[in-house]
C-alpha positions as CSV (number, residue, x, y, z in Angstrom):
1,X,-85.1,-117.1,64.1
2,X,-84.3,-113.7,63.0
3,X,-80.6,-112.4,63.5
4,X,-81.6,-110.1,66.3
5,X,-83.0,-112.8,67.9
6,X,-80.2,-114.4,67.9
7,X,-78.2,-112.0,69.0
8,X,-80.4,-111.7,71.8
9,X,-80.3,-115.2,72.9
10,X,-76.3,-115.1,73.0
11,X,-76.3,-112.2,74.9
12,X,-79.2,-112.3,77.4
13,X,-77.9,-112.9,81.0
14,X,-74.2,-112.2,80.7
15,X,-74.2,-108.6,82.1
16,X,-72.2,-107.1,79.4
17,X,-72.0,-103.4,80.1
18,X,-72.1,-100.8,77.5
19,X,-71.7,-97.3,78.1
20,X,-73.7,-94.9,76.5
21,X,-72.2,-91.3,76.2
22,X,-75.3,-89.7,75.1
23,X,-77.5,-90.4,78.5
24,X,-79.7,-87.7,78.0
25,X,-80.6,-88.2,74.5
26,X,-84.3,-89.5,74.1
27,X,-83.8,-92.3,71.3
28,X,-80.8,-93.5,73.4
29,X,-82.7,-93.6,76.6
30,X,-85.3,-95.2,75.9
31,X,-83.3,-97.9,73.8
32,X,-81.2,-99.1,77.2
33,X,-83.9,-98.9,78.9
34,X,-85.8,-101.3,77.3
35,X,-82.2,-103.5,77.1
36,X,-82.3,-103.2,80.6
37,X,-85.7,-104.2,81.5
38,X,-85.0,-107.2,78.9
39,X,-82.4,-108.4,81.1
40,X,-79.6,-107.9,77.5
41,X,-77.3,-106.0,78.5
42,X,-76.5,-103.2,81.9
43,X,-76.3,-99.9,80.3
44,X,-73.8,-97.3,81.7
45,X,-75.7,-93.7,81.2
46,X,-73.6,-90.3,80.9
47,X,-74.7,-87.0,81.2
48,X,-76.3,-84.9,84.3
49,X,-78.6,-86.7,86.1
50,X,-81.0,-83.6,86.5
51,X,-81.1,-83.1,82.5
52,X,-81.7,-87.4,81.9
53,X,-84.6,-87.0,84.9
54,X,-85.9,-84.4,83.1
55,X,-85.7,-86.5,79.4
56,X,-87.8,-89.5,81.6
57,X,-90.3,-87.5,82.9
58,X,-90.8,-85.9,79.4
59,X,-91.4,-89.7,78.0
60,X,-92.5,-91.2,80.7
61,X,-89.5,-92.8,81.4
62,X,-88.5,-95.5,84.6
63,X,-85.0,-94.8,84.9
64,X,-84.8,-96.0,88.6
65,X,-82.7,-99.0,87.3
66,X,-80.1,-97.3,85.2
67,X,-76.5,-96.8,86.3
68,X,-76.2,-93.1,86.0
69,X,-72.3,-91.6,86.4
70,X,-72.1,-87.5,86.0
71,X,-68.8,-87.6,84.9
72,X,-66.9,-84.6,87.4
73,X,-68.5,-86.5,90.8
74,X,-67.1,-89.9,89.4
75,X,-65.0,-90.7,92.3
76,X,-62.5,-92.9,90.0
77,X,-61.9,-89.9,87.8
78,X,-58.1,-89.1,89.2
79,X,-57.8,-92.6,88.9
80,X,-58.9,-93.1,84.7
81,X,-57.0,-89.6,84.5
82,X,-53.8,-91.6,85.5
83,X,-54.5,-94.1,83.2
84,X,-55.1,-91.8,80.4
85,X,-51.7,-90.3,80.7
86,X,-50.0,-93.7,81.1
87,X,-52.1,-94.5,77.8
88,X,-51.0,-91.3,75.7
89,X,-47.4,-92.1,76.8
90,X,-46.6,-88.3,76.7
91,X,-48.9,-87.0,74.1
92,X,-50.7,-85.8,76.8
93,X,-50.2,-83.9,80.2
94,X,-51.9,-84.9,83.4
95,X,-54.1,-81.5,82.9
96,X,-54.8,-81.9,79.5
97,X,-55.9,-85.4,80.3
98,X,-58.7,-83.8,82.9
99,X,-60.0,-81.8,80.1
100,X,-60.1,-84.5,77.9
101,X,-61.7,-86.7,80.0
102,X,-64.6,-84.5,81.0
103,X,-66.1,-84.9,77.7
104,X,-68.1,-87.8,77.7
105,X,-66.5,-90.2,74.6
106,X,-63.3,-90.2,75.7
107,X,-64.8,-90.5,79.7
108,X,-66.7,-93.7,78.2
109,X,-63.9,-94.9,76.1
110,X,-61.4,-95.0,79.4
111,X,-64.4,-96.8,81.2
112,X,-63.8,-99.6,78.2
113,X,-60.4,-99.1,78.5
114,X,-60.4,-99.9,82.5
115,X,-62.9,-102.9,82.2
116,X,-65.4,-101.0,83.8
117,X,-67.9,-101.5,80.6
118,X,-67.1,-104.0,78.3
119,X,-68.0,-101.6,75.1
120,X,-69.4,-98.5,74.1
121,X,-72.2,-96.3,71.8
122,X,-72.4,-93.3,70.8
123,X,-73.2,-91.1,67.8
124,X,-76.9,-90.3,68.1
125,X,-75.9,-87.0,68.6
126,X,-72.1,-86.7,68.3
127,X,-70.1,-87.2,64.5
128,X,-68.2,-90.5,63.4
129,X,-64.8,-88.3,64.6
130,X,-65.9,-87.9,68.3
131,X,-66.6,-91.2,68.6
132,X,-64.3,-92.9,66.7
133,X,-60.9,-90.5,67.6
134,X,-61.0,-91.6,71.4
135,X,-61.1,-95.1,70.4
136,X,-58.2,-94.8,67.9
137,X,-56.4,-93.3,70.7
138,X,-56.8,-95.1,73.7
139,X,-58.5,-98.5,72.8
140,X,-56.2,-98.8,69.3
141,X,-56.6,-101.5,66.7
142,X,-55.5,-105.1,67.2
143,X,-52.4,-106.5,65.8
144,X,-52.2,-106.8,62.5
145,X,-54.8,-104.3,62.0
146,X,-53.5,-101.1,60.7
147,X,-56.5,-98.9,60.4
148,X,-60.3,-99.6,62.0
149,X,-63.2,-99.6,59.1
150,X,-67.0,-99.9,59.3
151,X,-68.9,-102.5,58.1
152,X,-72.7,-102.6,57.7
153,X,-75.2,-105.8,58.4
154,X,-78.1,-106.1,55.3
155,X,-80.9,-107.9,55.9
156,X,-83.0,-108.5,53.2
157,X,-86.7,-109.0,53.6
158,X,-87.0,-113.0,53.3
159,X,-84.2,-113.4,55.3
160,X,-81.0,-112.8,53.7
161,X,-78.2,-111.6,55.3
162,X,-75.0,-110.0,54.1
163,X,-72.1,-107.8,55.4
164,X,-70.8,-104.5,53.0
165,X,-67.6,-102.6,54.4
166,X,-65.8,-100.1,54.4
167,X,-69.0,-97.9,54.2
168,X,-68.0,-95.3,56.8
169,X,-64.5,-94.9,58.0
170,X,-61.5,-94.9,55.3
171,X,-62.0,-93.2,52.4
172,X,-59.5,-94.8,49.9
173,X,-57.2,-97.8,51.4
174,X,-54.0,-99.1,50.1
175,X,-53.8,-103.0,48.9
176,X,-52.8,-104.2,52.3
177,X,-55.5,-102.2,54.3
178,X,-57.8,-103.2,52.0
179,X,-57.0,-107.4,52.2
180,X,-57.0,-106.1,56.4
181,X,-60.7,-105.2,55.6
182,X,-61.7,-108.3,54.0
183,X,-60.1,-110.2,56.9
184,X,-62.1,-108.5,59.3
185,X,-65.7,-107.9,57.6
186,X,-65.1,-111.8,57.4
187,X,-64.6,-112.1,61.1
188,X,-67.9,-109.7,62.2
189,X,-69.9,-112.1,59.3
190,X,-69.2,-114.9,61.7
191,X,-71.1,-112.7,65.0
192,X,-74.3,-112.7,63.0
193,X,-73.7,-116.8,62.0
194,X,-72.6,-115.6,58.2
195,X,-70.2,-118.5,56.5
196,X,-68.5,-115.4,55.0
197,X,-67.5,-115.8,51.1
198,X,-65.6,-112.6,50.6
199,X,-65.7,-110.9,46.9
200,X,-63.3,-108.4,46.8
201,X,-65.5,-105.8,44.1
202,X,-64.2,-103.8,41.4
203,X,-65.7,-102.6,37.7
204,X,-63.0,-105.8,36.6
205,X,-63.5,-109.5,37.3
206,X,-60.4,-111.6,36.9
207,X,-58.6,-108.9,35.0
208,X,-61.3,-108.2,32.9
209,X,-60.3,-104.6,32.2
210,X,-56.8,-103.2,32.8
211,X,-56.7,-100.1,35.1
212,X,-54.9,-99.3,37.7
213,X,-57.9,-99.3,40.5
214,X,-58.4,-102.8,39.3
215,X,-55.2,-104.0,39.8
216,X,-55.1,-102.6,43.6
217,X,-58.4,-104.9,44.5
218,X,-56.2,-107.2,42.7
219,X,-53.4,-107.0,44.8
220,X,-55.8,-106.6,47.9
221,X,-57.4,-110.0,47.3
222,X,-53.8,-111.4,47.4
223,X,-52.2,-110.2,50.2
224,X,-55.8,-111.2,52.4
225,X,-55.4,-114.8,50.8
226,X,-52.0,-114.8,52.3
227,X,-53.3,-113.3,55.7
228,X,-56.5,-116.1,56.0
229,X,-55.4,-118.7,53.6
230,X,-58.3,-120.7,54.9
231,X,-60.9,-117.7,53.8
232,X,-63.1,-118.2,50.8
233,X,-62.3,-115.1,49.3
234,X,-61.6,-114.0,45.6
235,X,-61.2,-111.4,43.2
236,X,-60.9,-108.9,41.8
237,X,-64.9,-109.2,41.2
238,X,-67.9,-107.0,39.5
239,X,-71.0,-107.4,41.9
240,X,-72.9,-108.9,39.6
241,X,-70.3,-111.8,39.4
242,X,-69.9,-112.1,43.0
243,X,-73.6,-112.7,43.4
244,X,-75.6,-114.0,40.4
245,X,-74.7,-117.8,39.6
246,X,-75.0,-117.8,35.9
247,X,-72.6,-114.8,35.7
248,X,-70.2,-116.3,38.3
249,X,-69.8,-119.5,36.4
250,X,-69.2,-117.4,33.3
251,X,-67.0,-114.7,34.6
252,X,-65.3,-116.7,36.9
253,X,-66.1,-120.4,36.6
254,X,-63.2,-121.4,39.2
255,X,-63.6,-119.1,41.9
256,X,-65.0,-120.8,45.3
257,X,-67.2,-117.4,46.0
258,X,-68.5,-116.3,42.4
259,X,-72.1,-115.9,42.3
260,X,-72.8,-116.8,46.0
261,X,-70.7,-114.4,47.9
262,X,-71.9,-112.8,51.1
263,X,-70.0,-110.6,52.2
264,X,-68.9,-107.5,50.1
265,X,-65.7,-105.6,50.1
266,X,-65.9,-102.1,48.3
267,X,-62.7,-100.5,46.7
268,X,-63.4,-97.4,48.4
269,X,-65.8,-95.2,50.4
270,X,-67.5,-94.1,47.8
271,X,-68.0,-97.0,45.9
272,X,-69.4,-98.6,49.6
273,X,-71.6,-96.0,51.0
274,X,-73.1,-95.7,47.5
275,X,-73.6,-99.7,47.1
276,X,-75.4,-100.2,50.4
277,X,-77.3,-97.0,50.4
278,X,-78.6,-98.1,46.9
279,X,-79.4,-101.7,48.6
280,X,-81.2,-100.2,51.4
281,X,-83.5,-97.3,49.5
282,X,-84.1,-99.0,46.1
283,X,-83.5,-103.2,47.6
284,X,-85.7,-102.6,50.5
285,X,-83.1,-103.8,52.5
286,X,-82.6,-103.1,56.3
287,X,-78.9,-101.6,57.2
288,X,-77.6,-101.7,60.7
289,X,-74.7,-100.7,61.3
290,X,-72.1,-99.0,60.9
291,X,-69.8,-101.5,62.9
292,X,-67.0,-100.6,63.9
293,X,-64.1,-103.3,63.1
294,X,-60.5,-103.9,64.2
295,X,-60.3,-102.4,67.3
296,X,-59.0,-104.2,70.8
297,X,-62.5,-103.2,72.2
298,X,-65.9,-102.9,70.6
299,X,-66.7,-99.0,70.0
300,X,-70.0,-98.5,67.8
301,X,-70.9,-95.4,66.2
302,X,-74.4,-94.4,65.7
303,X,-75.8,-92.8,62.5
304,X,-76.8,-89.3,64.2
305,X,-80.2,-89.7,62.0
306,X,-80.8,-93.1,64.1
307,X,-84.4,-94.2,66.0
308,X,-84.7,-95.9,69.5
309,X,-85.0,-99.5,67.4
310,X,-81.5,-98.8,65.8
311,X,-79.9,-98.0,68.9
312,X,-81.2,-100.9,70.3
313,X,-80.1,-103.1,67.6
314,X,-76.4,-101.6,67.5
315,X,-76.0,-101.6,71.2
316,X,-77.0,-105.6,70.7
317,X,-74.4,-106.2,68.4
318,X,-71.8,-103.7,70.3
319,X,-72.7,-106.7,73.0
320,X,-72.0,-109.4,71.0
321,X,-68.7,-108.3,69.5
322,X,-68.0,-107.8,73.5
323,X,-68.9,-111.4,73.8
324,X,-66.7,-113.0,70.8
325,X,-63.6,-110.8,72.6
C-alpha cells in the first residue's frame, strides 16, 4: 500500500474538517470535492458563493454537498471577533480585529482556532506569509517549539520514502532551532509510518572539516540528542554519509543512522530547498509538501504553482496531522 493510501485509510470516516480559504479557486475545488465524495475528510469552502457557483458550472462542478461560509453573513463572526481580540491580548483592537478577520486566512485560522475545523489549506493562490502569519499569530507553536519550519514528504519511485526540512520557512536557524527541527521532522516521519533516523547534514561528517557552519549542525545534533534522547539521530553528516552504507561505515562507522538515514535535516534554507528540488527534478522523486511543523494546529501551505492532485494529497496529510493531535 502506497503512503496515500494509507493515509486515506486512517482518515476515512472521522469527519475531520479542513477549511479551505481559497473556495473559489478551480484546483482547490475540485480537490475537496472529490475528498468529499470519498467520504475523507468535510471541507469548509470560503469565498462568495455566487463566484464558487460560477467556478462549478465552468468545470462542471456538484458543489451541492460542500459547506460554503461567505465570511461577512457568518452569523458567529462577532463571536470569532471576540476571540480574536482575547487571542491578540491587546495587539489588536476590536475594529481592527473585523478587518482582519474579513480576509479569509485569518477568518479560517480563527475557525481552527474555535474548533470549528480541525485544520486548514491554503496557498494555491495566496504566498507562504498569508498563510503562515495568521497561524503564527493566533494558533502559535507548541511548547518547546520556538519557531514553525516546513518539511517536505519524498517518495521515490519504487517506494521509498523520506522527509527533508526546513525547505520553506526559516531561512538560517540557530543550534537550538535547528535540534527543534530535527525533533519535529522526526515526529511528522512517524504520520507517514517512517522509523525516522535523523542525519543532521553539513559539507563535514564527524568533524571532518573545521568551519564554523559545521560546528553549528554540530551543536544542533547535540542539543536535539538532549531534547529526544531516545531519537536515532547523528551528526554532523555529508549526505552521502548519511545514506550510502559503504561511506557510512567509513565516515562514520559508529553512528546508529550513517548510511540508512531517512529523514534529512538541512543547515539552512538554501542548502534544503536546493537538496529536495535537485531530488525531485533530476531523482524523479515525487515532493509533497511543504508541511507545516510545530504548530498547536495543523496549518498547510500550498505551493501557489500546485494541481488539483497536490491539493488533494496535502489536504490528506493536513487530515492526518489533525488526527495524531
Amino acid at each position: 500500500m502506497n503512503i496515500i493510501e494509507s493515509i486515506k485509510e486512517k482518515v476515512a470516516g472521522k469527519n475531520m474538517k479542513i477549511v479551505f480559504p481559497e473556495g473559489e479557486d478551480k484546483r482547490v475545488l475540485g480537490a475537496a470535492i472529490k475528498l468529499k465524495n470519498e467520504g475523507l475528510i468535510e471541507p469548509i469552502m470560503l469565498g462568495d458563493i455566487e463566484e464558487i457557483k460560477k467556478t462549478a458550472k465552468e468545470n462542471s462542478f456538484d458543489i451541492s454537498k460542500l459547506q460554503i461560509i461567505e465570511i461577512e453573513k457568518y452569523d458567529e463572526f462577532d463571536a470569532l471577533v471576540d476571540a480574536f481580540v482575547e487571542r491578540r491580548k491587546g495587539k489588536a483592537t476590536r475594529e481592527q480585529a473585523v478587518e482582519m478577520l474579513k480576509t479569509v486566512n485569518y477568518f479560517g485560522t480563527m475557525l481552527v482556532y474555535t474548533g470549528k475545523a480541525d485544520g486548514l489549506v491554503s496557498g494555491a493562490v495566496f504566498s507562504t506569509g498569508d498563510t503562515v502569519r495568521p497561524a503564527l499569530q493566533i494558533i502559535k507553536t507548541r511548547p518547546g517549539v520556538s519557531r514553525t519550519s516546513g518539511a517536505m514528504l519524498m517518495l521515490g519511485q519504487n517506494g521509498e520514502k523520506y522527509m527533508f526540512a526546513d525547505i520553506a520557512i526559516n531561512i538560517t536557524l540557530e543550534p537550538q532551532e535547528l535540534a527543534e527541527v530535527a525533533v519535529e521532522t522526526a515526529k511528522t516521519a512517524r504520520i507517514f509510518d517512517i522509523d525516522p533516523k535523523v542525519a543532521m547534514l553539513s559539507f563535514s561528517t564527524m568533524g571532518s572539516a573545521k568551519h564554523e557552519l559545521a560546528e553549528r549542525v554540530a551543536e544542533a545534533t547535540k542539543i536535539a540528542k538532549e531534547l529526544a534522547p531516545d531519537l536515532a539521530l547523528d551528526g554532523e553528516m555529508q549526505f552521502d554519509a548519511a545514506v550510502a552504507p559503504e561511506v557510512g561505515a567509513k565516515k562514520a562507522p559508529n553512528s546508529p543512522v550513517a548510511g540508512k538515514a531517512n529523514v534529512f535535516v538541512f543547515p539552512d534554507l538554501q542548502a534544503g530547498n536546493i537538496g529536495y528540488k535537485i531530488a525531485q527534478r533530476l531523482g524523479g522523486y515525487e515532493a509533497i509538501g511543504p508541511i507545516l511543523q510545530g504548530l498547536n494546529m495543523p496549518i498547510s501551505d500550498l505551493s501557489r504553482g500546485s494541481n488539483e492532485e497536490d491539493i488533494y494529497k496535502l489536504s490528506l496529510i493536513t487530515a492526518a496531522q489533525a488526527l495524531e493531535k
